[in-house]
PLY file of the C-alpha trace (Angstrom):
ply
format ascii 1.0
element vertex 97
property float x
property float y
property float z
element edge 96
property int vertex1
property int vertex2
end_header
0.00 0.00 0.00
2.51 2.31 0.81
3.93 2.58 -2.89
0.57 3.04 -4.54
0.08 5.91 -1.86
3.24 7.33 -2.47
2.16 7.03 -6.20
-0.49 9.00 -5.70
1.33 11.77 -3.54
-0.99 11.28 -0.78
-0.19 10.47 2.66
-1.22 6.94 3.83
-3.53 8.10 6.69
-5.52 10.24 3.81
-5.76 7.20 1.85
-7.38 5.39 4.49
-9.70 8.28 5.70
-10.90 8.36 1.98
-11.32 4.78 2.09
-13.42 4.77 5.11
-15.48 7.71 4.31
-16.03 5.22 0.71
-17.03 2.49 2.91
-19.58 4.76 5.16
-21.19 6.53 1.70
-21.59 2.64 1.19
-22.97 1.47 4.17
-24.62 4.30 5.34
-27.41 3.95 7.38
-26.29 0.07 8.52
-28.80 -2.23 9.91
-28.36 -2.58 13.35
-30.05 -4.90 15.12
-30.39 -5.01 19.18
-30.35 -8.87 20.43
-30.35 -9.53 23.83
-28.49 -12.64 25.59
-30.17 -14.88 27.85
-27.63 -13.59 30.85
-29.10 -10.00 29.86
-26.30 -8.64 28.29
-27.41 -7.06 25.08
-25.65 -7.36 21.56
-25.11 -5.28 18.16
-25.43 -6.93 14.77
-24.49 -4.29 12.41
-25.66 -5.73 8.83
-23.79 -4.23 5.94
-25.20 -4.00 2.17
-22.18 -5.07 0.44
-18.82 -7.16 0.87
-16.94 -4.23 3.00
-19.98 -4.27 5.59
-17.10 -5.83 7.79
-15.28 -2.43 7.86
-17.96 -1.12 9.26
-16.24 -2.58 13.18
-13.85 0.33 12.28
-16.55 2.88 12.05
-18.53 2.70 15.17
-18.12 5.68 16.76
-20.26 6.73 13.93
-23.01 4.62 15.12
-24.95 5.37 17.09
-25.42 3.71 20.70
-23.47 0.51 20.12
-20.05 1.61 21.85
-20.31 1.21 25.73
-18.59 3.83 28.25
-14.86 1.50 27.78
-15.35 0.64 24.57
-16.90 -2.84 22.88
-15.71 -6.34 22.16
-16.51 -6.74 18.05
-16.42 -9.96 16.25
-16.40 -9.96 12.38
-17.81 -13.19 11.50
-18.47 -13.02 7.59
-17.77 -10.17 5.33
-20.84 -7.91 5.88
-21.60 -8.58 9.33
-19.89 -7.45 12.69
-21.16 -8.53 16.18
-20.49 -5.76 19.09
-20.87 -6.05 22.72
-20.73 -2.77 24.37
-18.49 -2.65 27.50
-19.87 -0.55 30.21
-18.80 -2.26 33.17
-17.65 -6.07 34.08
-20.72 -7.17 33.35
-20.37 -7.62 30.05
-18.53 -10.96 30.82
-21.69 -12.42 31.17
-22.15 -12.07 27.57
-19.32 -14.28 26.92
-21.11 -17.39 28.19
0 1
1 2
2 3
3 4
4 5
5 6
6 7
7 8
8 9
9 10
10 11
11 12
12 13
13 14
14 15
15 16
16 17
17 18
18 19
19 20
20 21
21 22
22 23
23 24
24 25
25 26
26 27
27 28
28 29
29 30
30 31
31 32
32 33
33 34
34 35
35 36
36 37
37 38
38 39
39 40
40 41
41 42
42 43
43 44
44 45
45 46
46 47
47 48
48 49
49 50
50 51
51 52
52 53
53 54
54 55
55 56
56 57
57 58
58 59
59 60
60 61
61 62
62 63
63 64
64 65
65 66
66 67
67 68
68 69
69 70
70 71
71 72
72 73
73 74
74 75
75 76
76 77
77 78
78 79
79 80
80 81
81 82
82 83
83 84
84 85
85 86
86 87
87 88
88 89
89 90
90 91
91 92
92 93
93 94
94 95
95 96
């Protein structure tokens, strides 16, 4: 990557904003659905519409109420899907079971 950018006289990290931003014009709204576990903690799927919906676990600060207070545990399990837990407090572990 870092030859193409340099090919293009743009700095990486503008490359990758601009990628992003290509991803989110994409993407944009996701599907997000709410699922809650059986121990109570509650789950994110965030859905994509096309093969990069995966890039959307890099994005989701820009969606909205799916981050907890310290963060979120996000799997990516196929190529338009990511799963997010929000962590808000230790509880979350019970999530995990």
């Amino acid at each position: 990557m870092g030859r193409t950018a340099k090919s293009w006289e743009i700095p990486v990290d503008q490359v990758f904003d601009r990628a992003l931003a290509n991803v989110w014009r994409l993407e944009e709204p996701p599907e997000v659905i709410p699922v809650e576990h059986e121990s109570g903690a509650k789950f994110y799927f965030i859905e994509g519409k096309t093969v990069y919906g995966g890039t959307l676990a890099l994005l989701l600060e820009e969606i909205e109420g799916v981050l907890g207070k310290h963060g979120a545990l996000v799997s990516i399990p196929t190529r338009n899907l990511c799963i997010v837990l929000p962590i808000n407090d230790a509880s979350f572990v019970n999530g995990l079971s």
